[in-house]
NUMI-114129 format. One line per 8 residues: their letters; for each residue x, y, z of N, C-alpha, C, O. Coordinates in steps of 0.02 Angstrom, whole numbers, plus 50000, padded with zeros to 5 digits. Layout:
N
a = X Y Z X Y Z X Y Z X Y Z | ...
END
This chain:
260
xxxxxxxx = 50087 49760 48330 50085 49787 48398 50104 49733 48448 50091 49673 48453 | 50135 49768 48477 50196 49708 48535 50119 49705 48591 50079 49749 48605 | 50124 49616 48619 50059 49582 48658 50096 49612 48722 50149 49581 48725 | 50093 49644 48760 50108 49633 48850 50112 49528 48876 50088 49477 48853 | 50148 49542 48924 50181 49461 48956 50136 49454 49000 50108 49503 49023 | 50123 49396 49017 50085 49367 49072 50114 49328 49132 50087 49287 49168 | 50178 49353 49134 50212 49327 49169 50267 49371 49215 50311 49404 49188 | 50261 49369 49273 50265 49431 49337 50351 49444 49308 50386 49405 49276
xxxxxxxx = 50365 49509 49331 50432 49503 49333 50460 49535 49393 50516 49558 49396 | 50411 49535 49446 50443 49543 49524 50417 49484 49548 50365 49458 49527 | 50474 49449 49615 50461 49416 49646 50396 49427 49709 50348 49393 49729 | 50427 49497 49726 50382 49490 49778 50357 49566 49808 50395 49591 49850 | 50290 49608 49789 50266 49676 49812 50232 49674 49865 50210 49629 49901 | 50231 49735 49862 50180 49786 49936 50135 49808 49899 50151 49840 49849 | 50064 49796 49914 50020 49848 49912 49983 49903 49943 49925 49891 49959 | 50003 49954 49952 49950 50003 49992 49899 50017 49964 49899 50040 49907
xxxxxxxx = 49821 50002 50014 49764 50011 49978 49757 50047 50032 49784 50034 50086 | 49704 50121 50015 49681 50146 50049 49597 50137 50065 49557 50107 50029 | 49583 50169 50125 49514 50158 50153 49485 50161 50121 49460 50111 50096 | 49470 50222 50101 49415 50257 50053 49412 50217 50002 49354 50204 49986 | 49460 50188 49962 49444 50163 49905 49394 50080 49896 49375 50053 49844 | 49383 50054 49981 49349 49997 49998 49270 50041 49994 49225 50010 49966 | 49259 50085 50012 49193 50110 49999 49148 50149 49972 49101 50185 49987 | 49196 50117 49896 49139 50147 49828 49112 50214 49837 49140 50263 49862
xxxxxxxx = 49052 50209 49811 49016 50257 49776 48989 50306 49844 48981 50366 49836 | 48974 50273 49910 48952 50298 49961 49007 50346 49991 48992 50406 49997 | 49055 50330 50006 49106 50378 50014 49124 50349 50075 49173 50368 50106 | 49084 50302 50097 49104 50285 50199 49090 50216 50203 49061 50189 50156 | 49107 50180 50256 49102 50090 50267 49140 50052 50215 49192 50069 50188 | 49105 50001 50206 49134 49957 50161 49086 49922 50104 49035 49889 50118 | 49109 49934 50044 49066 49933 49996 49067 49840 49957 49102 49834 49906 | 49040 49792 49976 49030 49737 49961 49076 49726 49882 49129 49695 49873
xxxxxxxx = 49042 49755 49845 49078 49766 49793 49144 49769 49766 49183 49730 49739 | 49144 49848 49791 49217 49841 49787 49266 49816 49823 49323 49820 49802 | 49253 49788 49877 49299 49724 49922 49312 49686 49864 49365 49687 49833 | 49252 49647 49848 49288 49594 49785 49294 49598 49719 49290 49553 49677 | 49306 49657 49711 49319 49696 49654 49408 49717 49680 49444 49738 49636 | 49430 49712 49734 49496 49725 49747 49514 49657 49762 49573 49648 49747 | 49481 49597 49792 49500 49534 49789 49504 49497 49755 49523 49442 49772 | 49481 49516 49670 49476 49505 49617 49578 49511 49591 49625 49473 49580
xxxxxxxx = 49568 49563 49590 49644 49623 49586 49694 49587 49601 49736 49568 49560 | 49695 49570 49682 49727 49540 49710 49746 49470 49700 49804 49454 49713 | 49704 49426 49678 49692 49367 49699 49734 49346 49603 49762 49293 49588 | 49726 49393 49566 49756 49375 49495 49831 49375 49514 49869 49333 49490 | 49849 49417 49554 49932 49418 49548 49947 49355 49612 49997 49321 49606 | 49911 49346 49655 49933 49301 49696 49933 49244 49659 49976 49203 49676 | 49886 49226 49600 49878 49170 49545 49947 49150 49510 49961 49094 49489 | 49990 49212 49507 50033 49206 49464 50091 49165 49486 50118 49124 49449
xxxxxxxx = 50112 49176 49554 50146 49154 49616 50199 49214 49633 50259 49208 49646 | 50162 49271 49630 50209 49318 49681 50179 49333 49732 50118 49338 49732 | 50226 49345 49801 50212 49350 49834 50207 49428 49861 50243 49475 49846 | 50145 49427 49910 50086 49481 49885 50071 49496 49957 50038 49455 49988 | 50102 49580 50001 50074 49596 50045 50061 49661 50047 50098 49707 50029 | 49984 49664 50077 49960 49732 50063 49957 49754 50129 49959 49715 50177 | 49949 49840 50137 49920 49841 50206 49893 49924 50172 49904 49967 50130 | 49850 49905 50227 49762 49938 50216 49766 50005 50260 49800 50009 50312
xxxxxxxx = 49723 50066 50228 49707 50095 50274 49651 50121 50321 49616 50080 50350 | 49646 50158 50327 49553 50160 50374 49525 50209 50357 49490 50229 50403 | 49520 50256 50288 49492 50328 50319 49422 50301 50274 49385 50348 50261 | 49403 50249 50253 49344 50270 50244 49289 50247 50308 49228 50252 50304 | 49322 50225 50357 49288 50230 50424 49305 50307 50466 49263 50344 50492 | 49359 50314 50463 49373 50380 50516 49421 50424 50470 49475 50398 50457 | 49408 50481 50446 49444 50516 50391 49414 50600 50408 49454 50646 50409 | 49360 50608 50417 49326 50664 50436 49313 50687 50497 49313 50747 50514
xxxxxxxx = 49295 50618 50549 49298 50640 50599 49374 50644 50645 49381 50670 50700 | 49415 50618 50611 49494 50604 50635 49523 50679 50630 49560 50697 50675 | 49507 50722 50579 49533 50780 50573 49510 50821 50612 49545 50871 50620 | 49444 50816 50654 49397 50853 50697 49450 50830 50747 49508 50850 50740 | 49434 50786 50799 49469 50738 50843 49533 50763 50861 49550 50776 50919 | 49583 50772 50783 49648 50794 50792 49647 50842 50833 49693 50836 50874 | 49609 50898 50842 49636 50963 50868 49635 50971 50928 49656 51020 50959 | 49605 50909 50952 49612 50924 51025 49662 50865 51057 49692 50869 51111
xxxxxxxx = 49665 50800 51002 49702 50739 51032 49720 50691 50975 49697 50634 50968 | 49776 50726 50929 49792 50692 50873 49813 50611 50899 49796 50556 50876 | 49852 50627 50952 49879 50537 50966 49796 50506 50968 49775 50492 50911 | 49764 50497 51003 49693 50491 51007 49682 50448 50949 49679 50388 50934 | 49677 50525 50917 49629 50517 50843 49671 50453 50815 49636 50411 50787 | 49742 50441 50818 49768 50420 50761 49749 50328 50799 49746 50274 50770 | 49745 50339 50839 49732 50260 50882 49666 50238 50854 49646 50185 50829 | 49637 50298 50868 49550 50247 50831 49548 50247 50763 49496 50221 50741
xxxxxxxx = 49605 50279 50700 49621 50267 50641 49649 50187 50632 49646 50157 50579 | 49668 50168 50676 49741 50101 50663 49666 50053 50693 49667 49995 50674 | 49610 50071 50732 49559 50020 50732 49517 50006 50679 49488 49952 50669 | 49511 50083 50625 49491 50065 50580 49509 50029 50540 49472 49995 50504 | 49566 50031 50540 49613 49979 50479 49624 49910 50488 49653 49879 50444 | 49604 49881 50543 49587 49823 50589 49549 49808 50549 49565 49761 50513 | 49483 49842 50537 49408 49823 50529 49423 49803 50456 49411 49745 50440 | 49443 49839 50418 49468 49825 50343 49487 49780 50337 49452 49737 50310
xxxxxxxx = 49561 49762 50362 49600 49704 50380 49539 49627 50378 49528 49582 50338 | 49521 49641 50423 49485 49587 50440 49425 49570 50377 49405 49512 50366 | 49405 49621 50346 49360 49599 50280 49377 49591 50212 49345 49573 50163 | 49443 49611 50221 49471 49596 50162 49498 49520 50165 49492 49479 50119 | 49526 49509 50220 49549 49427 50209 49485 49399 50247 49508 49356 50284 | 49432 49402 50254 49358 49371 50238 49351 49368 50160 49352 49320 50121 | 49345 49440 50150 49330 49422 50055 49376 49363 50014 49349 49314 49988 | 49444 49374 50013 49491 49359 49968 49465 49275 49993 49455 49236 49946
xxxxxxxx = 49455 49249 50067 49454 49173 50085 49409 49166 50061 49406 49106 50047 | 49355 49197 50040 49281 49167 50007 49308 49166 49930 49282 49118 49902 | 49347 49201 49891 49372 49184 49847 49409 49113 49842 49412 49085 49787 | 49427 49096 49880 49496 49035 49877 49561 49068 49854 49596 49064 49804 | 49563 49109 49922 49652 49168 49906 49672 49146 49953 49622 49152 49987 | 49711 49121 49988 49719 49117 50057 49758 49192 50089 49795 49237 50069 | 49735 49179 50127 49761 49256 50161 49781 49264 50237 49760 49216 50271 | 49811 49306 50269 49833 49312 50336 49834 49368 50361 49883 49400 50342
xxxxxxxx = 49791 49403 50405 49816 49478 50426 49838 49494 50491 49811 49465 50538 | 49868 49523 50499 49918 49557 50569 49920 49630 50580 49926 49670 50534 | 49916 49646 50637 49904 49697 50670 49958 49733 50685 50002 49690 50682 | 49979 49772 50695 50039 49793 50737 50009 49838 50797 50045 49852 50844 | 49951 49856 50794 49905 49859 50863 49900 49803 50891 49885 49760 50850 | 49907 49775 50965 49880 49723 50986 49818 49716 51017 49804 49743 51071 | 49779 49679 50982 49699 49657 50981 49711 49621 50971 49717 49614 50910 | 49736 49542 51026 49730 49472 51020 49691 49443 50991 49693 49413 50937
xxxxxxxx = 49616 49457 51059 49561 49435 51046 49528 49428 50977 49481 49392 50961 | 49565 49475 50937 49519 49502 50875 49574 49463 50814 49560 49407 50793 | 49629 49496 50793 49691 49491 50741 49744 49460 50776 49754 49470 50836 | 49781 49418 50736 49856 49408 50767 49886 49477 50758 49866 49514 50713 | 49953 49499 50814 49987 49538 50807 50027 49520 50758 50027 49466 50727 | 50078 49589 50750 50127 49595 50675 50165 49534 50696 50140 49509 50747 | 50230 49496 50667 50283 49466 50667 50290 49449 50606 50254 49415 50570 | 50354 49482 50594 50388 49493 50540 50413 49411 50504 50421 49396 50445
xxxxxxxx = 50421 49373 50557 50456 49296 50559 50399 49276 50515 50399 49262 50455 | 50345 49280 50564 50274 49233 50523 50251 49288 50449 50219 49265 50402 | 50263 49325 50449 50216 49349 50385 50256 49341 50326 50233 49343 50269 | 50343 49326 50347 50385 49286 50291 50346 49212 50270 50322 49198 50215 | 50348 49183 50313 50343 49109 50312 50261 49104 50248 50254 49078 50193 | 50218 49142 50293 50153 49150 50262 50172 49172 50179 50157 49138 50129 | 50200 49227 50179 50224 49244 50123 50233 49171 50060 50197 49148 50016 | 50293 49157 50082 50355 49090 50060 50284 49026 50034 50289 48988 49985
xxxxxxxx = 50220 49031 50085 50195 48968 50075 50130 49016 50034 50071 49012 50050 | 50147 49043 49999 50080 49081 49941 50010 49106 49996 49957 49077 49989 | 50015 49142 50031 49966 49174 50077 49982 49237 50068 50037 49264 50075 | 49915 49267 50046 49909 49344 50049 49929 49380 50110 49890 49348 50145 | 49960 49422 50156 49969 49426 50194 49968 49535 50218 50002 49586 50222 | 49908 49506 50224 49868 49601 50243 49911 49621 50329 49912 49586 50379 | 49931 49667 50322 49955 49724 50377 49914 49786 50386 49906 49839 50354 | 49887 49756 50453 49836 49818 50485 49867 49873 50533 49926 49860 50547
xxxxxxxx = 49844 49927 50559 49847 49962 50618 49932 50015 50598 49974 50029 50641 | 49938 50035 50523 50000 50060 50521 50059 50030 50556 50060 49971 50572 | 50104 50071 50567 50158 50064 50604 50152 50025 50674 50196 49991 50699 | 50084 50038 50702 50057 50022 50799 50053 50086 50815 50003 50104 50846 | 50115 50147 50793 50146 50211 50829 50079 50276 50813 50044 50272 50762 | 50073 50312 50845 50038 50367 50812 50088 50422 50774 50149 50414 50777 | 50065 50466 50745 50103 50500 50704 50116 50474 50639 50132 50509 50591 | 50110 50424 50639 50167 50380 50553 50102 50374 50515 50059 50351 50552
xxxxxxxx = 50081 50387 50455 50026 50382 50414 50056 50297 50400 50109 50277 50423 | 50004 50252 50354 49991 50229 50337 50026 50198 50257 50030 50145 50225 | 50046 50272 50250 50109 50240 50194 50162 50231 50199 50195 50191 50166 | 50186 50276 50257 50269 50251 50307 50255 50177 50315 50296 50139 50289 | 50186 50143 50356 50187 50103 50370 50201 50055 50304 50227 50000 50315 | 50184 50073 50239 50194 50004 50183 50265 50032 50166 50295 49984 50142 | 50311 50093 50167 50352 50065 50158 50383 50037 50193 50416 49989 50174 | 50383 50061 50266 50413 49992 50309 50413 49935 50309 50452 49891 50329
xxxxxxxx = 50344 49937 50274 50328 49843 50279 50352 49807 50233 50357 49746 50233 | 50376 49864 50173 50400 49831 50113 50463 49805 50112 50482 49757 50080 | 50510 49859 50171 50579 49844 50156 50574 49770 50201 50593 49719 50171 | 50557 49766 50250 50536 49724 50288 50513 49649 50262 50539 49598 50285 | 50481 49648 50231 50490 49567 50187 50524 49592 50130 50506 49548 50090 | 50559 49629 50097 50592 49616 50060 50559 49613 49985 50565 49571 49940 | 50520 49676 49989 50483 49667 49918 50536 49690 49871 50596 49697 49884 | 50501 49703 49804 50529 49718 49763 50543 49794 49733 50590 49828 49713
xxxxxxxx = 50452 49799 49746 50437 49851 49753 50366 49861 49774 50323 49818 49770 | 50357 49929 49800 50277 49966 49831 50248 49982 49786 50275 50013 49740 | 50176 49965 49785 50128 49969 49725 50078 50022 49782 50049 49999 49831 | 50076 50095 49762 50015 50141 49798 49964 50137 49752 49967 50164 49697 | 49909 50099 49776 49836 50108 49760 49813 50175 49763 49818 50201 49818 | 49791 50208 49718 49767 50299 49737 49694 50290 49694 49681 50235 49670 | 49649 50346 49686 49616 50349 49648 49618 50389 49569 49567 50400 49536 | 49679 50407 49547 49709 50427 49495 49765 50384 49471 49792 50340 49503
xxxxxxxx = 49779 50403 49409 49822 50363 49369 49927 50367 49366 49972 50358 49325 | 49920 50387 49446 50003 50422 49418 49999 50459 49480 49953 50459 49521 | 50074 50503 49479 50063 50550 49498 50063 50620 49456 50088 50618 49400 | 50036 50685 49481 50033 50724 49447 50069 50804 49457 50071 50810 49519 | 50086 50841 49439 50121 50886 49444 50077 50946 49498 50104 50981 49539 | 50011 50944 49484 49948 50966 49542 49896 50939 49519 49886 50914 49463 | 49849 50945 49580 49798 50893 49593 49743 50903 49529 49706 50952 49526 | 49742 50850 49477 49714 50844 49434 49632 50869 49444 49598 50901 49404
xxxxxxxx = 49618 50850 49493 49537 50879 49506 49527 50933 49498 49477 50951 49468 | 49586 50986 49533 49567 51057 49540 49584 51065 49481 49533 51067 49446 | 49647 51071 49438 49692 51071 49399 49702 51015 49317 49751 50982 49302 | 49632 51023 49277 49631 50976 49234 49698 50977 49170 49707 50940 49122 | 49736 51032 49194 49785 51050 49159 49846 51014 49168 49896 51016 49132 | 49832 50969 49241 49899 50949 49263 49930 50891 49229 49898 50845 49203 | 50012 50897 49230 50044 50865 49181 50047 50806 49218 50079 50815 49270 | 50022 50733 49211 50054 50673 49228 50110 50640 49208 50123 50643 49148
xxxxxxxx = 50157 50602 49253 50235 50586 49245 50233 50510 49234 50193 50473 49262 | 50280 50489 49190 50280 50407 49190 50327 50398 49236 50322 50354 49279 | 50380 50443 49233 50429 50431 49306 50450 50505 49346 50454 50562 49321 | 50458 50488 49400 50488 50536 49413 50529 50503 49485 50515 50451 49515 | 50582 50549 49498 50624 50555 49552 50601 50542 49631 50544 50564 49643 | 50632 50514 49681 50607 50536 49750 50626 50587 49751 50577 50624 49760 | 50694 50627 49746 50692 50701 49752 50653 50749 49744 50639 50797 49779 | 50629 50723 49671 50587 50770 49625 50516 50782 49667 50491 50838 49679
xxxxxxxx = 50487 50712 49690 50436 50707 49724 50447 50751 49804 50402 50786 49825 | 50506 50742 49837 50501 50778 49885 50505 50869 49907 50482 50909 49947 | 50563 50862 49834 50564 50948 49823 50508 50990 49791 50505 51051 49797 | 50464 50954 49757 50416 50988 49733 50340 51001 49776 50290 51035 49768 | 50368 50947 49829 50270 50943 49889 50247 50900 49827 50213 50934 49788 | 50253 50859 49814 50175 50824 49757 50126 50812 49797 50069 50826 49781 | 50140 50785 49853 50096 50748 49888 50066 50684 49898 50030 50677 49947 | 50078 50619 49842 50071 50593 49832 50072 50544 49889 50031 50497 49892
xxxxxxxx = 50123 50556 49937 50118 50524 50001 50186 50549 50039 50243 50561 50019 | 50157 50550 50094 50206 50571 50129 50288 50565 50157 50311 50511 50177 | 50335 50638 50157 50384 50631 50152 50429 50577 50190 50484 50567 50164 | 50410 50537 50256 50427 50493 50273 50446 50434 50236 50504 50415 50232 | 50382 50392 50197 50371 50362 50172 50407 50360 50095 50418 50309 50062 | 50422 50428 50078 50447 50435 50011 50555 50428 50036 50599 50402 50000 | 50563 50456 50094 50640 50444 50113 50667 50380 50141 50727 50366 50148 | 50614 50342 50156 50620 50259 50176 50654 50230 50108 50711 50210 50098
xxxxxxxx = 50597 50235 50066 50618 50199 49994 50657 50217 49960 50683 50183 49917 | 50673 50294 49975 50730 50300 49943 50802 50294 49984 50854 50308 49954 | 50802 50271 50065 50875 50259 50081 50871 50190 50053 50919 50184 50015 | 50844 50147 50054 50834 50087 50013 50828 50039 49950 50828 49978 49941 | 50820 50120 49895 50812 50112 49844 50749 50068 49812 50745 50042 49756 | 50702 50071 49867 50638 50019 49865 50583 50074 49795 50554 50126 49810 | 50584 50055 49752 50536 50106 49685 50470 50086 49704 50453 50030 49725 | 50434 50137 49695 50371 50157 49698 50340 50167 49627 50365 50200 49582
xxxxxxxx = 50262 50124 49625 50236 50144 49579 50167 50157 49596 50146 50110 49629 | 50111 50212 49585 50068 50242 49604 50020 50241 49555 50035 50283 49513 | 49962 50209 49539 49909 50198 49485 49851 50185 49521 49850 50166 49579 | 49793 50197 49477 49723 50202 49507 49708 50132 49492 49707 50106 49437 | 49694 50101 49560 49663 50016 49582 49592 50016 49534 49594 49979 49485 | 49539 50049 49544 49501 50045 49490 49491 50033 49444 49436 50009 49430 | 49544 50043 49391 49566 50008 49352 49579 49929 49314 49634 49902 49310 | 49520 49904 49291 49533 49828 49314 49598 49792 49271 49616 49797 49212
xxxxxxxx = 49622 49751 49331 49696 49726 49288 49732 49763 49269 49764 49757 49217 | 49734 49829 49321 49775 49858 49314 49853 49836 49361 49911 49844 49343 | 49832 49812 49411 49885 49778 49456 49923 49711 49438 49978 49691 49458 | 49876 49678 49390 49922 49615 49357 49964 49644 49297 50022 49625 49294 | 49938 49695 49241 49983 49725 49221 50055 49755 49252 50112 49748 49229 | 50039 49781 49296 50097 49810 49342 50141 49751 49334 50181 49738 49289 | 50131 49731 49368 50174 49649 49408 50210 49592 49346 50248 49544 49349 | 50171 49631 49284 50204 49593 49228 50231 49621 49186 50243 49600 49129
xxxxxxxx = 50253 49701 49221 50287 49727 49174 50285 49790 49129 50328 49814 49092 | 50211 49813 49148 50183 49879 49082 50180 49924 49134 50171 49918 49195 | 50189 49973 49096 50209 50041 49126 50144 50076 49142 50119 50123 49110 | 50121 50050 49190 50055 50077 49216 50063 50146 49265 50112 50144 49303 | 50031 50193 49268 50044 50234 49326 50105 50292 49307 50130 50316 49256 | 50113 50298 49382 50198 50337 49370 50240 50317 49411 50221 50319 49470 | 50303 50292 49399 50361 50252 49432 50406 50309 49463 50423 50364 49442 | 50415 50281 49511 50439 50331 49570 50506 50278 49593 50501 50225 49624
xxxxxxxx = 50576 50313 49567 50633 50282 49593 50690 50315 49593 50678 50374 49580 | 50759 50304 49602 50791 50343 49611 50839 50335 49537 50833 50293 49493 | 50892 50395 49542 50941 50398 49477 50969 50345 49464 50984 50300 49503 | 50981 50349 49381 51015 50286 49346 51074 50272 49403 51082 50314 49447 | 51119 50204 49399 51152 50195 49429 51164 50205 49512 51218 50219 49537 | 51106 50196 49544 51112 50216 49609 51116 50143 49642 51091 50089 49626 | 51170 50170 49712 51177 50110 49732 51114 50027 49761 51060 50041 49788 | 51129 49968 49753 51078 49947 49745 51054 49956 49830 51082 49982 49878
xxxxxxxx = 50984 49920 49821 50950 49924 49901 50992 49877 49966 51005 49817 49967 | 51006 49926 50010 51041 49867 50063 51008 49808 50095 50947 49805 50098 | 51051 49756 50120 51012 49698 50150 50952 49732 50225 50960 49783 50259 | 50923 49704 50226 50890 49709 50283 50889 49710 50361 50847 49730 50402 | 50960 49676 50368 51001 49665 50412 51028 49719 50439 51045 49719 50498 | 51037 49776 50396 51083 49820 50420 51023 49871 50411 51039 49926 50389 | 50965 49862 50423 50934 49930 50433 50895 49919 50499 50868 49867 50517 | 50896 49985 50535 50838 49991 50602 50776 50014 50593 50769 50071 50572
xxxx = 50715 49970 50610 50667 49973 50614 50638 50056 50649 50586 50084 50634 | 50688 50079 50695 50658 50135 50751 50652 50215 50675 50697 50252 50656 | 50609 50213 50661 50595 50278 50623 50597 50320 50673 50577 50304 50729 | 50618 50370 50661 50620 50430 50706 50594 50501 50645 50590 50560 50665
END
């Protein structure tokens, strides 16, 4: 039986972690635990020397009441979502520094006082010199979930590819919870993903990576070492990219930031 490698074969990913998944078993806040149970995660592939930026989201602070909120003032709601993800931000590169990870997080909300804002210049550099480098507050914009925002962020330093943290193993053909019947994919298409609704994340986020050709892979963080596997190579999850022979991803240079 063939050993798996210990040795990365991307230079450099995105991670999207979501809220909820910082607060365990309670379902809300932030669960001590699993902070360094994800800084654990983290801190193995930053070991390896790839370079490693995640960005976080907030709903296990505002997720229930954000949907209430929406109906009368979605922009609103989505502003005190991008504070939640601040708050994350900020405890996750607490945790990972009490590890000895070094880490850096940025806002694209501006809260001086609190986070440095985004800049794309510095979170390279940070990158380049082995610093974890967490992206809070989505996009800044309201409307854009949280996974638009990682793939933006991905094409944006120039990953390799987007690693979606979920609480399942893949994606699935329907939602395994309701549906224990449902078929899980080792790969599948952005098309496939967009023509079918999977859901897995939203269609924005899924047409970014694919004008880019940026692949997506989607596996449950829970999983321990499941993310250094990734990064070295085993077919964890379900890989989300486009058809054989498609053209490769363009430089960075020639793409505009303005999502519309």
């Amino acid at each position: 039986m063939a050993t798996e490698s210990n040795s990365p074969v991307y230079r450099r990913v995105l991670v999207k972690v979501s809220g909820e998944a910082l607060a365990g078993q309670g379902g809300h806040g932030l669960d001590a635990t699993v902070l360094q149970s994800v800084a654990v995660e983290l801190g193995a592939v930053a070991k390896l020397g790839v370079s490693l930026g995640v960005v976080i989201g907030g709903g296990n602070f505002f997720r229930g009441a954000a949907a209430a909120l929406a109906q009368h003032d979605r922009i609103n709601a989505d502003y005190i979502g991008m504070l939640a993800t601040i708050m994350n931000a900020l405890a996750l590169q607490q945790t990972l520094a009490a590890a000895n990870i070094p880490a850096y997080a940025q806002s694209a909300l501006p809260v001086p006082s609190v986070i440095d804002p985004y800049a794309r210049t510095q979170a390279l550099e940070c990158l380049e010199q082995g610093r974890v480098v967490i992206f809070a507050a989505g996009t800044g914009n309201p409307l854009f979930t949280t996974d638009s925002a990682a793939s933006l962020r991905a094409i944006e330093i120039r990953a390799d590819i987007m690693l979606k943290a979920t609480k399942v193993d893949g994606v699935f053909s329907a939602d395994p919870a309701k549906h224990p019947d449902a078929e899980r994919f080792d790969e599948i298409s952005y098309e496939e993903v967009l023509t079918q609704r999977l859901g897995i994340m939203d269609a924005t986020a899924v047409i970014l990576c694919r004008e880019h050709n940026l692949p997506i892979r989607v596996f449950d963080m829970a999983v321990p070492g499941g993310l250094k596997r990734i990064v070295c190579g085993a077919n964890v999850g379900t890989l989300i990219h486009g058809d054989s022979g498609a053209a490769n991803r363009r430089e960075f240079d020639s793409y505009s930031t303005n999502v519309e």
